[in-house]
C-alpha positions as CSV (number, residue, x, y, z in Angstrom):
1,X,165.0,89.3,223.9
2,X,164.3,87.0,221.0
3,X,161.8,85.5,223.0
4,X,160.0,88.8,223.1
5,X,160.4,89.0,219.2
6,X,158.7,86.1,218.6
7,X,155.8,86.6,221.0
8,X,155.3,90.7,219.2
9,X,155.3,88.3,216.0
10,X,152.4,86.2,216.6
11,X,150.8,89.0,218.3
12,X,150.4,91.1,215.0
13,X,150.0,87.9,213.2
14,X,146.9,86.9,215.5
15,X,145.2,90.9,215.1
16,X,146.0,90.9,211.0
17,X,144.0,87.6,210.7
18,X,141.4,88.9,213.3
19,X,141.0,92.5,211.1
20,X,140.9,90.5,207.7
21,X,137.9,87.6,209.3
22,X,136.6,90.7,210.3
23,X,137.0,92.6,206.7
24,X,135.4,89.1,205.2
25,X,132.7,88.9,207.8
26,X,131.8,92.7,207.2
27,X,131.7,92.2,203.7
28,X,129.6,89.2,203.3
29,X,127.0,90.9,205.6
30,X,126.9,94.0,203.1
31,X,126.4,91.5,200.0
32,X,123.6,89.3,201.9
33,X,121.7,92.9,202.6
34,X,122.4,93.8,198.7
35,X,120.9,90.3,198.3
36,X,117.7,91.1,200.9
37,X,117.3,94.5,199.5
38,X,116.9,93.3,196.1
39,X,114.5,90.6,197.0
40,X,112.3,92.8,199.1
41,X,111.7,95.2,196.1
42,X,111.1,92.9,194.0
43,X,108.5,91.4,195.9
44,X,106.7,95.3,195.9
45,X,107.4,94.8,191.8
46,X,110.2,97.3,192.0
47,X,112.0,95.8,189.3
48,X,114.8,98.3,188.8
49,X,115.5,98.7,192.3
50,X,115.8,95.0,192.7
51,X,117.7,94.9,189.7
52,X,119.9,97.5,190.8
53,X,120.6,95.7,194.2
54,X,121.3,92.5,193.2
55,X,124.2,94.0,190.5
56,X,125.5,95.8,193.3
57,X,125.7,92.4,195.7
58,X,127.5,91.1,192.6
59,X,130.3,93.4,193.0
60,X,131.1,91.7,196.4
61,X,131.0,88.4,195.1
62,X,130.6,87.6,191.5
63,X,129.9,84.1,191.6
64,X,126.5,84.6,194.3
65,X,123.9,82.3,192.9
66,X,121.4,84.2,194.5
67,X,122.4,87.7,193.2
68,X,122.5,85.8,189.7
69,X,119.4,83.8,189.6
70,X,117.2,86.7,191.3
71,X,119.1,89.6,188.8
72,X,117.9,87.2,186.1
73,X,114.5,87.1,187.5
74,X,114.4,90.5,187.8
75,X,115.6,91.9,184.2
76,X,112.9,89.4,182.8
77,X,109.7,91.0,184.9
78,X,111.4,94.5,184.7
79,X,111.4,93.8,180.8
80,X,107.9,93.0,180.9
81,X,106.7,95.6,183.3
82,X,108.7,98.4,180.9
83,X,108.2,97.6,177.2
84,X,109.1,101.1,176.1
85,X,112.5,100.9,177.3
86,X,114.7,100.0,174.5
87,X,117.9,99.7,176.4
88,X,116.3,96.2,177.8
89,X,117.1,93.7,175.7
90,X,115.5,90.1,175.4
91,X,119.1,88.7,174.9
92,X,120.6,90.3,177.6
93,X,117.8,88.2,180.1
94,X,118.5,85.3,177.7
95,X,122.4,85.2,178.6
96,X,122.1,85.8,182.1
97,X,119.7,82.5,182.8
98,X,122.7,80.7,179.7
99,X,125.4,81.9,182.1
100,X,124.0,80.6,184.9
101,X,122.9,77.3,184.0
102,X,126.3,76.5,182.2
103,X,127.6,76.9,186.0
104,X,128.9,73.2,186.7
105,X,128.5,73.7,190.4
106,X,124.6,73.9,190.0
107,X,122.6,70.7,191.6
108,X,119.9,69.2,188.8
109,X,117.3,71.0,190.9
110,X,118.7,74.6,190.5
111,X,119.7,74.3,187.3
112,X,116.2,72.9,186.0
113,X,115.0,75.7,187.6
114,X,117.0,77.9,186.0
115,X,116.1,76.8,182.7
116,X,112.5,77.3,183.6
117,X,112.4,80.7,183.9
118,X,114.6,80.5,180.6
119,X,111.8,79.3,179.2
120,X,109.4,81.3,180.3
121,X,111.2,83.8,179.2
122,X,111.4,82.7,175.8
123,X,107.6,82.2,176.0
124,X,106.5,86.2,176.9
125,X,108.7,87.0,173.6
126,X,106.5,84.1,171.8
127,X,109.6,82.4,170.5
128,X,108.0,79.3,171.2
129,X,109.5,76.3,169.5
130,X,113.1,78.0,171.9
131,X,110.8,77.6,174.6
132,X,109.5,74.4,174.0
133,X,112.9,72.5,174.1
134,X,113.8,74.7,177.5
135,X,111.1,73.6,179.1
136,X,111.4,69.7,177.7
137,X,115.4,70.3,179.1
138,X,114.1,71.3,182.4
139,X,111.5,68.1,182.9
140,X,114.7,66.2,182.2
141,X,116.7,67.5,184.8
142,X,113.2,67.4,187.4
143,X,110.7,65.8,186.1
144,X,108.2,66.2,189.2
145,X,108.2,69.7,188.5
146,X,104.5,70.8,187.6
147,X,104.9,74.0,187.0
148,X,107.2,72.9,183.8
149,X,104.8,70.5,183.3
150,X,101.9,72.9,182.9
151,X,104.6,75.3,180.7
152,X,105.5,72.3,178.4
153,X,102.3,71.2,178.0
154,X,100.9,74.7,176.9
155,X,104.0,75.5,174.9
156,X,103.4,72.4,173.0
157,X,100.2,72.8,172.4
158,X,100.8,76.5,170.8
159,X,104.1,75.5,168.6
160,X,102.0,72.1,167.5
161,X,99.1,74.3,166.1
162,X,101.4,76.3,164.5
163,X,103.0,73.7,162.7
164,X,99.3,72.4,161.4
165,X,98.9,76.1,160.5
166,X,102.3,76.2,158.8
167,X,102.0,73.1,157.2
168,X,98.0,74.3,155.5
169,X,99.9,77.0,154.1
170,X,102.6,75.4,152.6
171,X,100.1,73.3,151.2
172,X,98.3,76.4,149.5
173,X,101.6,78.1,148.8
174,X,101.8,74.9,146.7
175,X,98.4,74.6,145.1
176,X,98.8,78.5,144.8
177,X,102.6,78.0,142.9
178,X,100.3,75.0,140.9
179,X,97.8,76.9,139.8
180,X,99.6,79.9,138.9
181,X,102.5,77.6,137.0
182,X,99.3,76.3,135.2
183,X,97.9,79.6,134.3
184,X,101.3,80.7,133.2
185,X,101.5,77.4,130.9
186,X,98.1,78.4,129.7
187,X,98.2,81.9,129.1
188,X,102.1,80.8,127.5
189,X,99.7,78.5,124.9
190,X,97.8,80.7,124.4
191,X,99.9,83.2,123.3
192,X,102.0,80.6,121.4
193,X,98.4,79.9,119.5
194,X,97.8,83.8,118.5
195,X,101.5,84.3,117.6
196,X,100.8,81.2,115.0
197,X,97.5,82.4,114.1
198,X,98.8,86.0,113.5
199,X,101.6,84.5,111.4
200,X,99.5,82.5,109.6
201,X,97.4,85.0,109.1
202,X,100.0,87.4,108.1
203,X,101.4,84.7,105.4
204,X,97.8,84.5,104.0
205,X,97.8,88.5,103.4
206,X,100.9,88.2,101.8
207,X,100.2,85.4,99.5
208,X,97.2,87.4,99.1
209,X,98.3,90.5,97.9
210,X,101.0,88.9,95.8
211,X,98.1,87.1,94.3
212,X,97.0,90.4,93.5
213,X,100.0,91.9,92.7
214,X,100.6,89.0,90.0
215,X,96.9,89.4,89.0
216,X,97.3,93.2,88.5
217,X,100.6,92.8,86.7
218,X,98.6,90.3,84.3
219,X,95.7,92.3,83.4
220,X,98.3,95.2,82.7
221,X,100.3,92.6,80.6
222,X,97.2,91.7,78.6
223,X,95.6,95.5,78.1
224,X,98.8,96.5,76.7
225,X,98.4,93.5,74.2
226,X,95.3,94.3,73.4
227,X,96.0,97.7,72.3
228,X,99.0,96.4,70.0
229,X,97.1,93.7,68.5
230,X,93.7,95.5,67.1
231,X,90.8,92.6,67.8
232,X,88.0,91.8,64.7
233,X,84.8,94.0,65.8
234,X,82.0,91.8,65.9
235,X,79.5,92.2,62.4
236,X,76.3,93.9,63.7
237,X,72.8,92.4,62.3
238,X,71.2,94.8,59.8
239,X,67.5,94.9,60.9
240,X,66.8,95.6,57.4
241,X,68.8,93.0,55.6
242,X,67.3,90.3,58.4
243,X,63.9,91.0,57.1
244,X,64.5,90.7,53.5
245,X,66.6,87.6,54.2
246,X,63.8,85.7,56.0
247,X,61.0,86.9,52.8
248,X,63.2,85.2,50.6
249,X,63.6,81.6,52.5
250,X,59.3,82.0,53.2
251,X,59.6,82.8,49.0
252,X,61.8,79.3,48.3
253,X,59.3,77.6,50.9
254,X,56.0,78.3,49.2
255,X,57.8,77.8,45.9
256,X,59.2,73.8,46.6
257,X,55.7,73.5,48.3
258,X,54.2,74.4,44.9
259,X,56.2,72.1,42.8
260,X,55.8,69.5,45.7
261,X,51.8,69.8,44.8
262,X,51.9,69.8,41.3
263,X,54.0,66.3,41.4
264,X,51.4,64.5,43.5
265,X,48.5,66.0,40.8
266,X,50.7,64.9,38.3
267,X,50.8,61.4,39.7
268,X,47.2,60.9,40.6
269,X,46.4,61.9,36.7
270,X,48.5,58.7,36.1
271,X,46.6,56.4,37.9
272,X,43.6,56.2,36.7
273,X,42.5,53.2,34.4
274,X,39.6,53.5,32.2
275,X,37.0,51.4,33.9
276,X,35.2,48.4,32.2
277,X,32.0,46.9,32.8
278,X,31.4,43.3,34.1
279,X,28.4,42.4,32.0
């Protein structure tokens, strides 16, 4: 009886292990035709469909590196292929490739790979200097790959001109800020100058019409005295009195001239000497 038991024991034992390999067995075959699903749209650039597939493979088993990798993939070229759609987000397609190549289970290969597309990624939204150090992670990891090659070496190319580019205009930002710090110093002189000048100018116009003031308040000072002290009024020449004036000094002329004459007659009389003869 026991016997019997025992054998019924294994018996249900043996066909619960055979109905769960058989549960695990049906389920892995409806994840790998998710997987095949996916990958066949998204080789006819159904994106969404693929998309949709591989999330749905994901459901079986979360950790599927090919369900991840190729949902990546597929977000990245459905983002591209769909611009308008808002609800696709550049950061959701940056995560997924993150997630991925943080898993520690990943040979150098994949996850070079991984960080490829990352890159590329990064490169189609033209954040390129992002790019640049994906791509320069990825040769690290497989450095025969020449498709990363080609990526890095474009990539670098782009971010290097930008720096020259960046650089020219810091450079005239610069001689720009110079210049302008220049005309501002000038323009302050200048002003400086005309506020002086004005001042100056101003203090002359004051000491000018104080100058005036003082000279107004002088002349006022000096009518007043002249109309309390009464001034001398000048003799006027009698035309008259000039005329007789002048016959009297030709008068006392002619008169000295006359007794001037009449001594010189007076002397010559004197002079003469009776003159004697010689024989």
């Amino acid at each position: 009886m026991n016997n019997y038991k025992y054998i019924g024991a294994v018996v249900m034992i043996m066909v619960a292990l055979l109905c769960g390999t058989t549960t695990v067995e049906a389920q892995y075959l409806r994840e790998r035709g998710l997987v095949r699903e996916g990958n066949r749209n998204f080789v006819k650039n159904n994106f969404r469909t693929s998309f949709n597939r591989y999330n749905s493979a994901l459901e079986h088993d979360s950790t599927n590196y090919e369900a991840l990798y190729n949902r990546a993939n597929a977000h990245h070229q459905l983002r591209r292929a769909t611009p308008e759609d808002s609800t696709l987000l550049a950061e959701h397609t940056y995560r997924m490739y993150e997630d991925i190549a943080a898993d520690t289970l990943l040979t150098k290969k994949q996850r070079a790979e991984v960080l490829r597309n990352l890159g590329e990624s990064l490169f189609n939204e033209q954040k390129f200097e992002a790019a640049l150090n994906t791509f320069r992670e990825s040769l690290r990891l497989n450095p025969e790959d020449k498709e990363t090659k080609y990526n890095y070496v474009l990539t670098k190319r782009i971010v290097d001109q930008k720096r020259s580019q960046q650089q020219q205009n810091d450079n005239q930002d610069n001689n720009q800020n110079q210049n302008n710090q220049q005309d501002n110093n000038q323009q302050n002189n200048n002003q400086q100058n005309n506020d002086n000048n004005n001042q100056q100018n101003q203090q002359n116009q004051n000491n000018e019409n104080q100058n005036q003031e003082q000279n107004q308040e002088q002349n006022k000072s000096d009518e007043e005295q002249n109309k309390e002290e009464p001034q001398e009024q000048p003799q006027q020449d009698n035309p008259q009195q000039l005329n007789s004036d002048k016959e009297r000094m030709l008068d006392a002329i002619q008169a000295q001239e006359d007794k001037t004459q009449d001594k010189l007659k007076d002397k010559k009389k004197a002079l003469v000497i009776p003159g004697k003869k010689n024989w």
